[in-house]
Backbone as CSV, one residue per row, in Angstrom:
resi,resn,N_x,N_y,N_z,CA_x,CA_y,CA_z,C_x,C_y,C_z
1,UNK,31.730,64.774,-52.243,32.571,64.674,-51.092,33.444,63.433,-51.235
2,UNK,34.514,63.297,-50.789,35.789,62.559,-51.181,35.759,61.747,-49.721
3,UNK,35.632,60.668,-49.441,36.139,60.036,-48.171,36.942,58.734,-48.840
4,UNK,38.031,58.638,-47.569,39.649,57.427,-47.699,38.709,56.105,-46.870
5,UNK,38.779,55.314,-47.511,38.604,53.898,-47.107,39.575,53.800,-46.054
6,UNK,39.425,52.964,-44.582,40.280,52.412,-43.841,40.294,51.163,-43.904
7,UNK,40.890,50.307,-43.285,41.305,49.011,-43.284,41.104,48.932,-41.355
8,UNK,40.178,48.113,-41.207,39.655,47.843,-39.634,39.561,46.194,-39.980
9,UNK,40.897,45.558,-38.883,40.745,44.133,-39.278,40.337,43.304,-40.892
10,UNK,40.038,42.524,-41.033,40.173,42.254,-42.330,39.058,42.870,-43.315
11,UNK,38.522,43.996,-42.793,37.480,44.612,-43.119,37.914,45.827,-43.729
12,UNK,36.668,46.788,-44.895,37.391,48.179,-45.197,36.525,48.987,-44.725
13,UNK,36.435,50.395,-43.854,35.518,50.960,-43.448,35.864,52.450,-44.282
14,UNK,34.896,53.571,-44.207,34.524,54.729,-44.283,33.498,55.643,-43.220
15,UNK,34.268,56.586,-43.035,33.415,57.435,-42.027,32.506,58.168,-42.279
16,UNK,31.290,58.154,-41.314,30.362,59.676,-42.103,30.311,60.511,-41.619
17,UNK,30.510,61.423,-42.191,30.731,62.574,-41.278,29.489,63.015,-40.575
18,UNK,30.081,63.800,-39.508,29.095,64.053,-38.336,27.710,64.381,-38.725
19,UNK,28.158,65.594,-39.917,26.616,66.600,-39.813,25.798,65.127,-41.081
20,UNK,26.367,64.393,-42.187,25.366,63.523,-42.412,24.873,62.710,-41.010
21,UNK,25.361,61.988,-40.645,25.053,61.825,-39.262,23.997,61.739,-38.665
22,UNK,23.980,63.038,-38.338,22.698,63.980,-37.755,21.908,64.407,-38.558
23,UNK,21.587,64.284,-39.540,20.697,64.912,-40.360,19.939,63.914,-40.824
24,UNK,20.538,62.450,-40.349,20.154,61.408,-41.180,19.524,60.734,-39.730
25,UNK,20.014,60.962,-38.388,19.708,60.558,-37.173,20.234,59.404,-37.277
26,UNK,21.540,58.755,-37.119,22.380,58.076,-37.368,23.528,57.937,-36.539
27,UNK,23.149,57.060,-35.250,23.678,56.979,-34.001,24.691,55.841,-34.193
28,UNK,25.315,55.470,-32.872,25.875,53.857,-33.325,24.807,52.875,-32.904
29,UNK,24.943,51.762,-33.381,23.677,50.793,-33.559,22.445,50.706,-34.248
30,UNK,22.805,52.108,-35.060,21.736,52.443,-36.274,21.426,51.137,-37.438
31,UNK,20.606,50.702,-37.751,20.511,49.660,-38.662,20.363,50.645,-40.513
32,UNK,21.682,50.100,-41.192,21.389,50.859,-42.599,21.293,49.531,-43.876
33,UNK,20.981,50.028,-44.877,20.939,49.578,-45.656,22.400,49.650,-46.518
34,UNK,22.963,48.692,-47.289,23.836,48.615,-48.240,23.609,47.708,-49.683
35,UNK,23.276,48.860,-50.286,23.193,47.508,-51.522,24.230,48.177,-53.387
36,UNK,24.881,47.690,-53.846,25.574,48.152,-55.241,24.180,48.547,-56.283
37,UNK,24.786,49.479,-56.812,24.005,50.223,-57.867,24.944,50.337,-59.380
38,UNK,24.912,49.271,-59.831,26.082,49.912,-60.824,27.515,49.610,-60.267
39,UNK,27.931,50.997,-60.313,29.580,50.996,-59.968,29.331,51.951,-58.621
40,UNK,27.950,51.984,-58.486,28.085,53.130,-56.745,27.452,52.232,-55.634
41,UNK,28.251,52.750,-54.643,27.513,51.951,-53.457,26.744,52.798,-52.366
42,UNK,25.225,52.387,-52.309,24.163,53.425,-51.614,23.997,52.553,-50.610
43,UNK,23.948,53.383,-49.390,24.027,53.140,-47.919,22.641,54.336,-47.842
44,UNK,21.566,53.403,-46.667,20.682,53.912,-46.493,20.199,53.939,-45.282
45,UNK,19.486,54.717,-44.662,18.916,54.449,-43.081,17.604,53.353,-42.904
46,UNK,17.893,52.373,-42.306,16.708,51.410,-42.220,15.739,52.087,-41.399
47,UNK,14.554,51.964,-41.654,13.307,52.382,-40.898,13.127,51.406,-39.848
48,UNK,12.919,52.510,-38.524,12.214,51.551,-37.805,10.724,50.814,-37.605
49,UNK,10.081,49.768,-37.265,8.998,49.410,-37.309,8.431,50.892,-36.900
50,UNK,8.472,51.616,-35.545,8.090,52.494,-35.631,7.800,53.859,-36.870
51,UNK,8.582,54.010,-37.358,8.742,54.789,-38.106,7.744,54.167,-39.363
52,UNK,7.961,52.906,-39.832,6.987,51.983,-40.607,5.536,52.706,-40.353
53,UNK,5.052,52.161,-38.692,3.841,52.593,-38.590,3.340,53.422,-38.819
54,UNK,4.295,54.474,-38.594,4.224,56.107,-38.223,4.063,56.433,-39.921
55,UNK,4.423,56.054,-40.836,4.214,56.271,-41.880,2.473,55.997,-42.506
56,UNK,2.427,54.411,-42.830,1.204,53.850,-42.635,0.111,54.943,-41.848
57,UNK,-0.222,55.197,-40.698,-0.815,56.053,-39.967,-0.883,57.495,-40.807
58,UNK,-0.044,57.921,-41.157,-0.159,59.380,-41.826,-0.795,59.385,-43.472
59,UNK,-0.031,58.115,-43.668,-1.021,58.019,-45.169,-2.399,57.622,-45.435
60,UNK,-2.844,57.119,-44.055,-4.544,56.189,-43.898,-5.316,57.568,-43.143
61,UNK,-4.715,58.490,-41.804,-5.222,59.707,-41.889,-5.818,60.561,-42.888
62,UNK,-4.540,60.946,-44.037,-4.853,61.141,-45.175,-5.810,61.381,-45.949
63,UNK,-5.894,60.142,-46.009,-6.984,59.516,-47.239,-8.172,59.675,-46.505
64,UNK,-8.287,59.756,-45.034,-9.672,59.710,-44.663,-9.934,61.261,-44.136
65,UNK,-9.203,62.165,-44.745,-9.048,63.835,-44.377,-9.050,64.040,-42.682
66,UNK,-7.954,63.420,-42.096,-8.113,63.682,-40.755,-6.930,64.479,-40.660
67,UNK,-7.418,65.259,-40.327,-6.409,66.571,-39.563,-5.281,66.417,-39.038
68,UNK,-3.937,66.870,-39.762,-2.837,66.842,-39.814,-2.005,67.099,-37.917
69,UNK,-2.885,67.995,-37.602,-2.554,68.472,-36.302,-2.871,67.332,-35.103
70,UNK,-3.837,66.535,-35.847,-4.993,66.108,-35.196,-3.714,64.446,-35.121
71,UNK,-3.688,64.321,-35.854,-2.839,62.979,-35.790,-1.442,62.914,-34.816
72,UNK,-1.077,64.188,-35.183,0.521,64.302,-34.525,0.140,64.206,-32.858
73,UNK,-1.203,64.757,-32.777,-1.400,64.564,-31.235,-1.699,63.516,-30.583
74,UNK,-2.448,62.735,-31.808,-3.164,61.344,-31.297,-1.240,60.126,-31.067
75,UNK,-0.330,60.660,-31.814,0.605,59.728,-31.917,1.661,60.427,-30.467
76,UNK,1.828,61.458,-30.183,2.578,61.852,-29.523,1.623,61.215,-28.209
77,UNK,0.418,61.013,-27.717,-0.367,60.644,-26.979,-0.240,58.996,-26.739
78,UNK,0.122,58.128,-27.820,0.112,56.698,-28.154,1.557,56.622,-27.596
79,UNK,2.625,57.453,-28.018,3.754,57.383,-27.764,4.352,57.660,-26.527
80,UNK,3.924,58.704,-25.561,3.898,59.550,-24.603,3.719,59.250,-23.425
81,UNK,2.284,58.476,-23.663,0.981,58.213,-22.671,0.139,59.754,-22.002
82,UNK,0.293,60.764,-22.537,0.157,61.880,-22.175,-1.888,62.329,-22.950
């Protein structure tokens, strides 16, 4: 995909398009990553602490064979208060 650099104040921007966007859950005030690779530049979605945890939690479930179903409820419950 081809995107035009703009010029915003002494700055250069690029747009993303909508559907990356959304697929990436990529609102305004989203925190991303930018770092050079070479000659390419990778822009990434920063995790939230949440999302951190939420990770952590699914991989320590895991390992201790706790039920996949079983977790999503215990977190939607932590998250919820439900």
């Amino acid at each position: 995909m081809k995107l035009k650099v703009r010029k915003v104040g002494n700055s250069l921007t690029i747009t993303i398009p909508k559907y990356l966007a959304k697929t990436l859950d990529i609102k305004p005030q989203t925190e991303v990553n930018v770092r050079l690779e070479e000659d390419r530049i990778v822009i990434s979605k920063e995790k939230s602490r949440w999302e951190e945890l939420l990770e952590e939690a699914r991989k320590k479930a895991k390992e201790m064979k706790v039920k996949e179903e079983d977790v999503e409820k215990a977190i939607y419950e932590i998250r919820y208060g439900k």
